[in-house]
LORO-33787 format. One record per residue (C-alpha): residue number from 0; residue in one letter; chain; x, y, z. Coordinates in steps of 0.2 Angstrom, whole numbers. Layout:
+-----+---+---+-------+-------+-------+
:   k : r : c :  east : north :    up :
+-----+---+---+-------+-------+-------+
: NUM : a : A :     X :     Y :     Z :
...
+-----+---+---+-------+-------+-------+
// end
This chain:
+-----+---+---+-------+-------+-------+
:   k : r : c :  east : north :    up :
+-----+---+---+-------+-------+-------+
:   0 : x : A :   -23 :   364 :   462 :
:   1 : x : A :   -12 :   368 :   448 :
:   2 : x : A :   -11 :   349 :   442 :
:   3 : x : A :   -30 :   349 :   444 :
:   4 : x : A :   -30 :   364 :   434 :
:   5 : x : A :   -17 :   358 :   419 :
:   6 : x : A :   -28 :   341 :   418 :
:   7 : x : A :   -43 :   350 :   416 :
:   8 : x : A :   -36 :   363 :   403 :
:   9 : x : A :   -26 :   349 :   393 :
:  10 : x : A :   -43 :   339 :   392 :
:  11 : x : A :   -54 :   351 :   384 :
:  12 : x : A :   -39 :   355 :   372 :
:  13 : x : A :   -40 :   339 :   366 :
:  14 : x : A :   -60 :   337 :   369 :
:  15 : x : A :   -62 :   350 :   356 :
:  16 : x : A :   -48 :   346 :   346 :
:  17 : x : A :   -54 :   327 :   341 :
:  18 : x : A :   -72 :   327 :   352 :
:  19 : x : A :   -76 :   320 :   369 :
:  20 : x : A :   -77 :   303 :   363 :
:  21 : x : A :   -62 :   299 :   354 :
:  22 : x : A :   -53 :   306 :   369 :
:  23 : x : A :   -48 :   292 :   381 :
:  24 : x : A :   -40 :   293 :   398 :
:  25 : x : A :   -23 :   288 :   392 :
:  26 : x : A :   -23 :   301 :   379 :
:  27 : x : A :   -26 :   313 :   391 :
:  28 : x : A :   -11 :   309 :   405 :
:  29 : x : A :    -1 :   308 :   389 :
:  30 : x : A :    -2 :   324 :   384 :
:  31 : x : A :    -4 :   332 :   403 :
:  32 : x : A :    13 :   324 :   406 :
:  33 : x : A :     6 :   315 :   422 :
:  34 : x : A :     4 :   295 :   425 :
:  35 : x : A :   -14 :   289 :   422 :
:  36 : x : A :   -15 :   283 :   441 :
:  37 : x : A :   -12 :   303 :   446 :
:  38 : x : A :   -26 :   308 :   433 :
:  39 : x : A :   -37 :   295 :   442 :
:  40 : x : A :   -33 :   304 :   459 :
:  41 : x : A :   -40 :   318 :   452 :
:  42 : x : A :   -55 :   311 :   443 :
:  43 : x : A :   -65 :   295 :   444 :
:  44 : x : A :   -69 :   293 :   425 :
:  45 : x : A :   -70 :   303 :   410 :
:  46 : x : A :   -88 :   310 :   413 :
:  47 : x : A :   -82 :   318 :   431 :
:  48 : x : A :   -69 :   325 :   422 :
:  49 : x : A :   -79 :   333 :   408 :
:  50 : x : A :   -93 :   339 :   424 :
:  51 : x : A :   -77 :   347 :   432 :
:  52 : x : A :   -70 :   356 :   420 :
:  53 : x : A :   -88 :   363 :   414 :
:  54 : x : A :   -90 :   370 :   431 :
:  55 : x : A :   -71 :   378 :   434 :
:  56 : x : A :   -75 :   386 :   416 :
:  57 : x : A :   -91 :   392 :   423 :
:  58 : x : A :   -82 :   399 :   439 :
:  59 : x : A :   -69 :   407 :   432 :
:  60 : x : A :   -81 :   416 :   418 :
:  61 : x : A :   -92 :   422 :   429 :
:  62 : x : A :   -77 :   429 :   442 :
:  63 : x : A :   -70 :   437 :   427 :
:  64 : x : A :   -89 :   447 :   423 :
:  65 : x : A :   -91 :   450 :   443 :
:  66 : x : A :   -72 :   460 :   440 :
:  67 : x : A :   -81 :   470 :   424 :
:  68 : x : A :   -92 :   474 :   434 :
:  69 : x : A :   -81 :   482 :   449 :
:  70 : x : A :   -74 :   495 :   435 :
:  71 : x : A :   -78 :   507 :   425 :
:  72 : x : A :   -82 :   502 :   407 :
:  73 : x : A :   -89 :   508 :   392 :
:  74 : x : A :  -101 :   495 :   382 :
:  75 : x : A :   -90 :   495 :   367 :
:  76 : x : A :   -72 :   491 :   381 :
:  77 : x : A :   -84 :   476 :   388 :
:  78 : x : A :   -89 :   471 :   370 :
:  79 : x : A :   -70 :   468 :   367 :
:  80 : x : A :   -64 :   462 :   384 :
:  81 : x : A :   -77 :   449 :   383 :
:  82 : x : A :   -73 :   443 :   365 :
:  83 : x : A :   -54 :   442 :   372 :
:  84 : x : A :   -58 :   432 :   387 :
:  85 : x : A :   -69 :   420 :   377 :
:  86 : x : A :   -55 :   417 :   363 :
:  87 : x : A :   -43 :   413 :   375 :
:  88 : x : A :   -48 :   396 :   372 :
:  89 : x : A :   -55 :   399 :   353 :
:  90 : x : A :   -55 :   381 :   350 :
:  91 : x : A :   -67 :   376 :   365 :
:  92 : x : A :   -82 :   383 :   356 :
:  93 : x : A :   -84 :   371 :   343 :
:  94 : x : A :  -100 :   362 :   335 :
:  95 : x : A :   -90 :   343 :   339 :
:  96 : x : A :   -89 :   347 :   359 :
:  97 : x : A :  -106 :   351 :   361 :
:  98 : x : A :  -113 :   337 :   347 :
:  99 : x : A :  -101 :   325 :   359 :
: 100 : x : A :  -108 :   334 :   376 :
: 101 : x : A :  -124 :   326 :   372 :
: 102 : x : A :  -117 :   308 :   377 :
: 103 : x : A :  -113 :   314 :   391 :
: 104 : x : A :  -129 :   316 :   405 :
: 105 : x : A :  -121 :   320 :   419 :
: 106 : x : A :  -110 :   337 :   409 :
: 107 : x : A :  -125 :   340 :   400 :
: 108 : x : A :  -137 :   344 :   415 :
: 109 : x : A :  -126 :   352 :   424 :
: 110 : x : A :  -132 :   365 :   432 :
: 111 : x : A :  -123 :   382 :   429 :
: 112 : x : A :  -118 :   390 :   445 :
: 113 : x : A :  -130 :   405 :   448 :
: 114 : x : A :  -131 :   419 :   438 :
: 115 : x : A :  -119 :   435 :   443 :
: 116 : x : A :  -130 :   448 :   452 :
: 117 : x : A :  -126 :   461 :   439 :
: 118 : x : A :  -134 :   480 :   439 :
: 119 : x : A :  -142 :   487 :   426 :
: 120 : x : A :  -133 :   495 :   412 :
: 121 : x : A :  -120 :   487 :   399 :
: 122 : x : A :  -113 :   473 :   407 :
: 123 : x : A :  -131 :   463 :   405 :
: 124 : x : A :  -135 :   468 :   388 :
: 125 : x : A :  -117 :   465 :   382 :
: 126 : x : A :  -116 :   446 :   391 :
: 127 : x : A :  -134 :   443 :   380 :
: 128 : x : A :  -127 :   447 :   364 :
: 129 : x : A :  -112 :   436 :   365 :
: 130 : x : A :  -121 :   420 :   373 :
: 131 : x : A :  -115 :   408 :   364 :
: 132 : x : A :  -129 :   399 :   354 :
: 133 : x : A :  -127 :   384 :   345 :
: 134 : x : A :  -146 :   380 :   339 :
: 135 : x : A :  -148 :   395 :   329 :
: 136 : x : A :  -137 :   408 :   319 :
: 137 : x : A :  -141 :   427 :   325 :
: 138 : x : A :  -144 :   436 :   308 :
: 139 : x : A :  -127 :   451 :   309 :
: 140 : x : A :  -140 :   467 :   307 :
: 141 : x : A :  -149 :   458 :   324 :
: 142 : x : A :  -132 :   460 :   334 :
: 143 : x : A :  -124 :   475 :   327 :
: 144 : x : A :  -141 :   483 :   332 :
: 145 : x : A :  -139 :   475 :   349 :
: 146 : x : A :  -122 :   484 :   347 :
: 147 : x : A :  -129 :   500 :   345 :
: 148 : x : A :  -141 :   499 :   359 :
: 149 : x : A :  -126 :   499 :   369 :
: 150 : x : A :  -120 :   515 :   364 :
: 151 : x : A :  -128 :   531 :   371 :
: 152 : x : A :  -137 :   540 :   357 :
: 153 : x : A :  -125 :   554 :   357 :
: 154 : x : A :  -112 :   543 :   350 :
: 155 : x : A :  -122 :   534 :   336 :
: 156 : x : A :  -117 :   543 :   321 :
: 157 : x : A :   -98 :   536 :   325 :
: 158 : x : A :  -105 :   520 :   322 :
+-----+---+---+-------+-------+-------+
// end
């Protein structure tokens, strides 16, 4: 799996980097150090490739907000452990990949794998505020409010 793995990371490097379409195949065993028949093992074409990394993106998102939710945390500790997991990969959030995404059907309907069971309490609200959401800008007073919802009344003053 760790080839698989490396391809699909090195792809959406690049993906963001210059945009799903200018990035060929070739480009991308370049610059995974494998041979373009290996990265064909792997995936049939450029779209399955781009469906398959969406997806292990998903999974591994959504196993890392199952493990927040195993331990104890304040909102403010999830706030920030969120933001650090989601720049991990800072340059994957960019207005080129998901203006490119569009060409693609397949990625783009992709249906996300289904939501986390999550109990009520921070978790929840915190994942809401940091969606990621392209179409519209969320005004700063509307999230640090959001913010503030997370933290118990008692504690408000700090803020």
């Amino acid at each position: 799996m760790y080839v698989k793995e490396q391809i699909i990371m090195t792809a959406f490097d690049l993906f963001s980097q210059y945009g799903i379409k200018s990035v060929s195949m070739d480009d991308i065993a370049h610059h995974a150090a494998i041979s373009k028949r290996t990265l064909y093992e792997f995936f049939s074409d450029k779209e399955t490739l781009l469906v398959e990394g969406i997806e292990y993106t998903h999974s591994n998102f959504y196993s890392f907000v199952t493990q927040l939710e195993k331990e104890p945390h304040t909102a403010v500790d999830v706030v920030l452990l969120l933001y650090v997991e989601l720049m991990k990969r800072p340059r994957w959030y960019t207005m080129k990949f998901y203006e490119d995404l569009k060409k693609y059907p397949k990625a783009l309907h992709i249906s996300a794998p289904s939501p986390v069971p999550m109990a009520s309490g921070s978790i929840p609200k915190t994942v809401q505020i940091l969606v990621i959401n392209t179409g519209r800008r969320r005004e700063r007073a509307d999230a640090t409010q959001a913010v503030i919802t997370l933290i118990p009344r008692s504690r408000h003053k700090i803020v």
